[in-house]
N, C-alpha and C positions, 0 to 999 in steps of 0.2 A: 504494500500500500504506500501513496503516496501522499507525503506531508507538506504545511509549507517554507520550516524551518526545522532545525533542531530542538527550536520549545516548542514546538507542536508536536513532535516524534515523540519527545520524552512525556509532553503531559497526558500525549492521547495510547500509548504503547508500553505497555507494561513489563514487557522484557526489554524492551531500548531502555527504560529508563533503571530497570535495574540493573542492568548493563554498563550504563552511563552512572552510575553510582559507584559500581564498585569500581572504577577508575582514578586511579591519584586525583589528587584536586588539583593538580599543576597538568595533567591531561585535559579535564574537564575546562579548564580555563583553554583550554587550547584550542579545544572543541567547540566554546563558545565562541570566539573570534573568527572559526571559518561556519559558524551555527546558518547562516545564509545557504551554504551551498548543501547543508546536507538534507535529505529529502526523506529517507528510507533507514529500515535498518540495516542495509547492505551498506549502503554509504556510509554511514555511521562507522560502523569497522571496518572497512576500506580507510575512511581518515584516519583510523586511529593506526593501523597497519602504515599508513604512510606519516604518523608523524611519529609513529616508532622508530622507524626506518631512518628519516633524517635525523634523529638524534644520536641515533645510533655512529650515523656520518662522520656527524659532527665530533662526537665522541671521541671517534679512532683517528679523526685527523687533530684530533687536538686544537679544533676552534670554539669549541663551548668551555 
């Protein structure tokens, strides 16, 4: 199903939002800043998959 942000996903989706709960609050902040683009709960973990992923980047080249 299709939402119109991510505070639509989380308030109307019961597993997005518990989903979205058990995620660090430095994730959750993160998730709200692209909250615009995410629509679904595929997207939802899609983002979080890709902002794992650049942290990760970031991480091992030693610019965070």
């Amino acid at each position: 199903m299709r939402y119109r942000d991510l505070h639509d996903l989380i308030q109307n989706s019961y597993s997005s939002r518990a989903y979205f709960l058990s995620l660090p609050v430095q994730m959750q902040c993160a998730l709200h800043r692209l909250g615009g683009t995410v629509h679904s709960a595929a997207q939802l973990h899609r983002q979080v998959s890709a902002i794992q992923q650049t942290d990760h980047l970031l991480q091992i080249g030693h610019w965070k």
